[in-house]
N, C-alpha and C positions, 0 to 999 in steps of 0.2 A: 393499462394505465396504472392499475395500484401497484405491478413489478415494478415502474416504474419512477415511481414514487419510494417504493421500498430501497430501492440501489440506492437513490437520492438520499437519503436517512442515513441507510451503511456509508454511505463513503464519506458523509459531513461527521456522523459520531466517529466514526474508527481514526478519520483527520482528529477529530478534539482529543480523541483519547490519546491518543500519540502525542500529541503537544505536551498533557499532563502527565504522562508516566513519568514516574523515577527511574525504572527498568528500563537499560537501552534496547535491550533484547527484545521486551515489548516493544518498543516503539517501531523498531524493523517488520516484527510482524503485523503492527495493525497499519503499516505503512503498505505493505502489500495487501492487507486488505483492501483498504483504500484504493489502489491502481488495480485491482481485480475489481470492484465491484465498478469503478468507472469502466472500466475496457469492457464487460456487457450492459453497460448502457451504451455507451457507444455502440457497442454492435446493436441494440434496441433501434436506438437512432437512425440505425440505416446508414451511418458510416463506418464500413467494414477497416479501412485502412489506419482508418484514427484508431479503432479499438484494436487491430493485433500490433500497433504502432505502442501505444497504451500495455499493452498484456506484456508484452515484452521486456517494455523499458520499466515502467510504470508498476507491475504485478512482479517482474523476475528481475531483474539487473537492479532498480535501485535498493531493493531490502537485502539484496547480495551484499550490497557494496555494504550498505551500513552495518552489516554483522560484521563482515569481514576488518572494517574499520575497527568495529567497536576489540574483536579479537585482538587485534594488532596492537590496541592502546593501552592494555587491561594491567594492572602492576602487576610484578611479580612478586609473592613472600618470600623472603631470604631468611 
């Protein structure tokens, strides 16, 4: 119960912290915290398919995305 209660904590701070950064960089990875520390709750939960549904999209593909975004936009110095 208090793992569970602790995931619950990591994934609402690492969401807040995200929100506030100035760093987008941070934000991608406390973004993947966030979906990692959800995807083993979910597995806690006893729903096995939410949480590798979760780990995947949630923990690996979307802080992909957003680095990769952020790469793509970044200026260049000339």
């Amino acid at each position: 119960m208090v793992v569970m209660y602790a995931l619950m904590i990591i994934t609402v701070l690492s969401a807040i912290l995200a929100l506030i950064q100035k760093d987008l960089m941070k934000t991608a990875i406390l973004t993947g915290f966030s979906g990692g520390a959800l995807a083993v709750l979910f597995q806690l939960l006893l729903a096995p398919d939410v949480a590798l549904t979760q780990a995947i999209v949630g923990a690996a593909i979307v802080p992909v995305f957003i680095a990769l975004a952020i790469k793509k936009t970044q200026r260049e110095d000339s």
